[in-house]
N, C-alpha and C positions, 0 to 999 in steps of 0.2 A: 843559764842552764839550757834551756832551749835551743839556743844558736849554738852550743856544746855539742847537741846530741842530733843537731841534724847535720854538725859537719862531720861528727863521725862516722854515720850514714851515705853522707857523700863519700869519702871515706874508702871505707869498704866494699861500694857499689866500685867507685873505679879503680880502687886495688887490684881488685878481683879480674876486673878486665882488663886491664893493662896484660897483667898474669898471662890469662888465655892468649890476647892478641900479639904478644911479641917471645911466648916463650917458642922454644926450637921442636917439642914437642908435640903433635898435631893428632893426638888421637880423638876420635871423632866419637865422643862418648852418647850412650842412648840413641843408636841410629835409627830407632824405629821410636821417635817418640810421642806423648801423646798429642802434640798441637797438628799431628798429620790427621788425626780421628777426628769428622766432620761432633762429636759433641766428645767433651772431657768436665775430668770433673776434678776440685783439689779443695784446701782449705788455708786457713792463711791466719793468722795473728800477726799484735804488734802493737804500738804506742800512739797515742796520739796527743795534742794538745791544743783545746777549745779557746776560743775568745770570743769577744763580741766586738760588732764595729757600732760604735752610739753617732745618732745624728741626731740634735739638740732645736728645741724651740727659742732659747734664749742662749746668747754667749759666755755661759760658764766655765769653772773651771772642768776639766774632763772627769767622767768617774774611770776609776785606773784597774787593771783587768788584769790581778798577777799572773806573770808569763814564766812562772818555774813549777808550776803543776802538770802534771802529765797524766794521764789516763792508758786504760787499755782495751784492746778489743781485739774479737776473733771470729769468726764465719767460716763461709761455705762458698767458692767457685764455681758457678757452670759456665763454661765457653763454648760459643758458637764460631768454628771456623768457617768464614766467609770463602779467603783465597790464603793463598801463603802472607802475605802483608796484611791481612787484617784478621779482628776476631769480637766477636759481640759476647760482654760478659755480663752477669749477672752477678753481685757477689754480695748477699744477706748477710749481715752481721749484726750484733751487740755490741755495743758499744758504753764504757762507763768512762765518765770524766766527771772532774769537779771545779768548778772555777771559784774565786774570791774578787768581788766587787768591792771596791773600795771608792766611800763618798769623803769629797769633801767639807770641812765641817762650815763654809758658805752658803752649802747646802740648804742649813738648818737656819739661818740668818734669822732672830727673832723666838725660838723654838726653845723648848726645854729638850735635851735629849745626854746619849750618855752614848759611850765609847762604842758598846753594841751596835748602835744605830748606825752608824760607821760602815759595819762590815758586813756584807752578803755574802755569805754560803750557798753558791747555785749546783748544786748536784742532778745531774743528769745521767739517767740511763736509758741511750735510744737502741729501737730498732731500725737500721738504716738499711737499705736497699738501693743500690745503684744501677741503672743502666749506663754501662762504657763501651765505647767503642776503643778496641787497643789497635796502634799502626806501628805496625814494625819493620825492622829492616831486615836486610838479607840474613840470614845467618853466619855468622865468620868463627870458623872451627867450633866453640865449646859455647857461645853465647850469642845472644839477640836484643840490640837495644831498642825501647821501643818506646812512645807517648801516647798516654792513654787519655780520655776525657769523654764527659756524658753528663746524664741527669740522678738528681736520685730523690728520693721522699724518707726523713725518718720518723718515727713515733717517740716522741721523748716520754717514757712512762712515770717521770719524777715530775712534768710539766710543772702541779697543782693546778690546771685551768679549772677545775669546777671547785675548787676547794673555796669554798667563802670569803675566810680571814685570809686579808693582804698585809703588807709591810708593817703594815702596823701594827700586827702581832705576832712578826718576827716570819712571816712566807711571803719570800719571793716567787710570783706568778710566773709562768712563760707558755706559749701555744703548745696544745698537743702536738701538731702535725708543721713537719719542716719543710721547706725543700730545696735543692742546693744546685748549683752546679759544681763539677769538679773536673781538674784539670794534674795530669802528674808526668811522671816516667820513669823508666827503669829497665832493667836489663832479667831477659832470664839466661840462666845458668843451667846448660844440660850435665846434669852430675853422671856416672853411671848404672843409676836406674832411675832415678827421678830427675824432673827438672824443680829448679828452685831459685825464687823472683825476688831479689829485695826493690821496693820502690819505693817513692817519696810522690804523696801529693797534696795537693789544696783544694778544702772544700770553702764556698762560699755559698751563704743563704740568700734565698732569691725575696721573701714576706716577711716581713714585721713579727717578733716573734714576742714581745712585753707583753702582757696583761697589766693592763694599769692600776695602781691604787683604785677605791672607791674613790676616796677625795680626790678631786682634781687639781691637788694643790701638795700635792702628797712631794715631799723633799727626796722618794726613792723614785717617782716615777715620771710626775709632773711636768720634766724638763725634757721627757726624754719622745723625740718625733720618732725616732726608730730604732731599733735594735734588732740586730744581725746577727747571726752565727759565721764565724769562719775559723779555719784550724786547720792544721798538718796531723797529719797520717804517713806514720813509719810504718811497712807492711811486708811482711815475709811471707812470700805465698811456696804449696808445697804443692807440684802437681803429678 
């Protein structure tokens, strides 16, 4: 489902361009737009889909991180134009997703436990904040393709880090504060009075982000040397 919805994304991004760059028609729409205005402002929605990357103390088997959930989220644009090819963005958003951990039953080797124990529901809603820098190309007739990449910090407010009870009474832990880099691209589209951006990018987390069991022997946490954030961001920006 995943690999579905982001090649339909591809998709549509070079649909759309193809379109622009070879039709016979060359009207020059939105000639006054606003990436000329040394600051602009827009908002943007769209899809995303979290996972985790685990790095293990012991050679076990993997815990598996269903890949057909999808989330969604929506913010707020501010752009700093630098020169014509570049631009420093800000883009504040919310962000909800939900992932499904799934263990091993090796896991429990020795353990009394029941199907439950099995499954982790990690629900996450952050506040995410990125700095990007976007570089882009010349503009050709109706559009401008361009790669963006930066840092960003978010606040996952589902975390539980100070919540007491761990695993073992059914809360999975994770760190308040994330932080990522990301890397993407995309084209914008000057329409007739707005412009409008679909892009695709990849966030990855830079810290350790588990809270561990109290027990150090805990079958959800025990194994696990690091846990990471990373995910794709389908993003329709409107400026």
């Amino acid at each position: 489902m995943k690999r579905i919805l982001i090649f339909l994304a591809f998709f549509l991004v070079f649909q759309n361009a193809s379109a622009q760059l070879f039709t016979k028609e060359k009207v020059t729409n939105n000639p006054d737009p606003k990436d000329e205005e040394l600051l602009s402002w827009g908002y943007f929605l769209g899809l995303n889909s979290y996972d985790f990357k685990f790095n293990y103390n012991e050679d076990m088997e993997d815990i598996l991180v269903d890949d057909d959930t999808f989330g969604f989220h929506l913010g707020l644009v501010g752009d700093l134009r630098i020169n014509n090819y570049l631009n420093l963005r800000l883009e504040p958003g919310v962000f909800f997703t939900t992932r499904n951990l799934r263990y091993k039953e090796s896991y429990f080797a020795g353990m009394e436990f029941n199907d439950s124990d099995l499954l982790r529901e990690v629900k996450s809603t952050y506040i995410h904040v990125p700095l990007l820098l976007k570089m882009s190309t010349k503009r050709i007739n109706n559009f401008k393709p361009f790669v963006v990449g930066g840092v960003s910090a978010a606040i996952n407010l589902s975390s539980n880090e100070d919540n007491p009870n761990d695993n073992s009474s059914g809360e999975f832990r994770m760190t308040k504060n994330t932080y990522f880099y990301e890397i993407g691209f995309g084209i914008d589209f000057y329409l007739l009075h707005f412009k409008f951006t679909p892009s695709i990018r990849g966030i990855f987390a830079i810290n350790d982000e588990i809270i561990r069991d109290n027990d150090p022997n805990s079958p959800w946490t025990g194994n696990i040397a690091k846990m990471q954030t990373r995910g794709v961001f389908i993003n329709f920006t409107f400026q």
